[in-house]
VMD Tcl script that draws the C-alpha trace (Angstrom):
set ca {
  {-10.51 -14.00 1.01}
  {-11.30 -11.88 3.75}
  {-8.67 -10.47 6.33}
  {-10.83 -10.29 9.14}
  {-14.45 -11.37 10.38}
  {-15.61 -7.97 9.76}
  {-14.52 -8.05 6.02}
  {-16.50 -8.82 3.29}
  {-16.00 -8.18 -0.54}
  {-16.98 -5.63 -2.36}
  {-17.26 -4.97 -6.03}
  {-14.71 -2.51 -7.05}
  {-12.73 -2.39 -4.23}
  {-8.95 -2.12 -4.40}
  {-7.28 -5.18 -4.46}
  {-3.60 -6.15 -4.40}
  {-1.93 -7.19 -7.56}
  {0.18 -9.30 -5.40}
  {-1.72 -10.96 -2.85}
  {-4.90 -10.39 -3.58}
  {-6.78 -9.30 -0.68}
  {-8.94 -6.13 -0.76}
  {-7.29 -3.02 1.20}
  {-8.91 -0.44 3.29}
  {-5.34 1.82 2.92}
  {-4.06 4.13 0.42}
  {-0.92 5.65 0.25}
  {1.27 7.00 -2.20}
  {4.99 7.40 -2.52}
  {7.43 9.18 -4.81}
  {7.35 7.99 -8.48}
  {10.67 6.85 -8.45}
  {10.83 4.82 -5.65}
  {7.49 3.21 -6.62}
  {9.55 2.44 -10.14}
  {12.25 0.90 -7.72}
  {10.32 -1.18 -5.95}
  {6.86 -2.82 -7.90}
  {8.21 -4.56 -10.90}
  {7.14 -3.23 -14.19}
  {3.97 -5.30 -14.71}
  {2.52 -4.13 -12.02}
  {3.28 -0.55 -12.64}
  {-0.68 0.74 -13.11}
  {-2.10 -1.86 -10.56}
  {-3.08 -1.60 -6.98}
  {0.42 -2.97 -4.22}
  {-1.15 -2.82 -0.72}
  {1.20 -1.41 1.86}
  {2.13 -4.61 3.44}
  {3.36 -6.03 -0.06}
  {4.78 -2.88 -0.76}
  {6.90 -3.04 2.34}
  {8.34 -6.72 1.61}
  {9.41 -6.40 -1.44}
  {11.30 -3.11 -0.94}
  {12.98 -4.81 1.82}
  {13.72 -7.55 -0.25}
  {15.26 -5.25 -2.42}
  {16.96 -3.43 0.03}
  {14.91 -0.26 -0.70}
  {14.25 2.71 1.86}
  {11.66 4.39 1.09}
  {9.60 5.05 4.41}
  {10.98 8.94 3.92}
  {9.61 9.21 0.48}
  {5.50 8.58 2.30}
  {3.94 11.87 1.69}
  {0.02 10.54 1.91}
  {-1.68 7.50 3.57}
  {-5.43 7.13 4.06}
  {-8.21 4.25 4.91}
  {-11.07 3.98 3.15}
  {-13.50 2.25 5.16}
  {-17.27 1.23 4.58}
  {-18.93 4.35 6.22}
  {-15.91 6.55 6.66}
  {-12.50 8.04 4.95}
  {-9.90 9.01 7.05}
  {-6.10 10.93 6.01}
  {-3.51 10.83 7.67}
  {-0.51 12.98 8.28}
  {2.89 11.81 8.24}
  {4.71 13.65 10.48}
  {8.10 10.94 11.15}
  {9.03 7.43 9.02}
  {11.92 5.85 9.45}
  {13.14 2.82 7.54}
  {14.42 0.08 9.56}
  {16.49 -1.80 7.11}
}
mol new
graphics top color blue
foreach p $ca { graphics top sphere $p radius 0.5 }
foreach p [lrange $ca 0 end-1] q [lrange $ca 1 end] { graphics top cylinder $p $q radius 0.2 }
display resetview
């Protein structure tokens, strides 16, 4: 299912354990808030952001302080990014 016109799938992409789109952004958070928040079967899978964000505000988790590296990965280009504020807004 493609999130946009300009999407299209491609083999070996990431895709979301959860809702199953392909994602263009990586980011990584501290192992024990990742433990917190993905339940344990999907432990060694790929959570998009968005996903990642409703279900730790389902379960009342903060964990916007805890970013330390986000990144899209593109078709023709890779770009990091530097956190420099996050602020949970539960």
């Amino acid at each position: 299912m493609a999130v946009c016109l300009h999407d299209r799938r491609v083999p070996r992409r990431q895709t979301c354990c959860c809702c199953g789109r392909q994602d263009h952004l990586d980011f990584h958070v501290a192992d024990a808030i990742w433990a917190r928040v993905v339940p344990p079967e999907l432990h060694f899978g790929h959570v998009c952001l968005k996903c990642f964000d409703r279900i730790a505000s389902a379960k009342g988790v903060r964990w916007a302080h805890s970013l330390d590296h986000m990144c899209f990965v593109g078709y023709s280009a890779l770009l990091d990014f530097v956190v420099e504020e996050a602020r949970d807004e539960l």
